[in-house]
N, C-alpha and C positions, 0 to 999 in steps of 0.2 A: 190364180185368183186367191189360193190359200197364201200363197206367199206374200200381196200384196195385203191383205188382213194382216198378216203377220208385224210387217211392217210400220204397216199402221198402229199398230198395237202400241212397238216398240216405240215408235216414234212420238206416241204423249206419253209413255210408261217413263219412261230414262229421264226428262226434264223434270217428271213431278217430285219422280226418287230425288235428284240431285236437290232441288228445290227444298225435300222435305230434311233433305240431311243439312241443307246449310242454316235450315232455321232450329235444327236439334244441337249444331254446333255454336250458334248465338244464343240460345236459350241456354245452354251450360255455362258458357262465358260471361254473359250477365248475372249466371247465379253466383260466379267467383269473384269478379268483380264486387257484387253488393257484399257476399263475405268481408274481400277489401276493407269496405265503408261503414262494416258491422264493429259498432261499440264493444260486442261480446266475443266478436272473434278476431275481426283486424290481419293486419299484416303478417304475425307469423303463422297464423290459420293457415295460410297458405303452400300446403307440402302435398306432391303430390299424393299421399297414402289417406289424405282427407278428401280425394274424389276417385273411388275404386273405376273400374271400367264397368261397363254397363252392358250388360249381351244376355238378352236384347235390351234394350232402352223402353224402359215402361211407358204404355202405350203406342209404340214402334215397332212393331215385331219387325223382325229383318233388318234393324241398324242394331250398330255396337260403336257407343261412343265413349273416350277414353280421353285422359288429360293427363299432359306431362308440364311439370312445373319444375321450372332452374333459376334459381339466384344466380345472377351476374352481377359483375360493373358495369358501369357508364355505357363503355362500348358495347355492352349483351354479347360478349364471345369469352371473355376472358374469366374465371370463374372469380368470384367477392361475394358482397353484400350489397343490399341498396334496392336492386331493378331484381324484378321474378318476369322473367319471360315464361309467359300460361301462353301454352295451346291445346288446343281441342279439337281432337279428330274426330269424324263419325264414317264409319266404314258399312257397306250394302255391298249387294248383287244385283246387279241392273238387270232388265227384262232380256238380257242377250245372257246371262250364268255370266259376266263379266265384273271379276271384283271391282270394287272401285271406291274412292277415299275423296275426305276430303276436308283439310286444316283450317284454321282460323285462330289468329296468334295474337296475343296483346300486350304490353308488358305494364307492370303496374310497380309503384315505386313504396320504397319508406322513409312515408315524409311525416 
């Protein structure tokens, strides 16, 4: 019986974590983005040492969400100028002590 509580437990616990980590990792991404589009800050704002990691994540206790930011070219593999490929991870422990992550990537130009 305790097992099957248990389970249950787990079983709405782990979708809500995932849930809440992928709207912490769109909520940082739109913050970078409107950077982007900010008159005062713009395109070269964009480095990662202007979005430190976050552990915990204010009002999150138990996420750690962290942004890596790389200038490429055209293709996004090759290192230049032009295209910043931003992603944003947010990292938890799911209801089982299992780590677990989770990316969202975008790339944004200078145009």
């Amino acid at each position: 019986m305790l097992w099957s509580i248990k389970q249950a437990h787990v079983q709405r616990v782990n979708p809500m974590m995932a849930s809440k980590a992928r709207w912490l990792a769109t909520e940082k991404l739109e913050d970078i983005i409107a950077d982007r589009h900010s008159t005062t800050r713009g395109y070269g704002y964009l480095v990662s040492g202007n979005y430190p990691i976050e552990n915990p994540v204010g009002g999150a206790p138990g996420f750690t969400r962290s942004v890596s930011i790389n200038e490429t070219r055209a293709n996004l593999t090759s290192p230049g100028t032009g295209y910043k490929r931003v992603t944003v991870t947010v990292s938890w422990t799911d209801a089982t002590s299992t780590n677990r992550s989770l990316s969202i990537a975008t790339v944004l130009t200078d145009y």
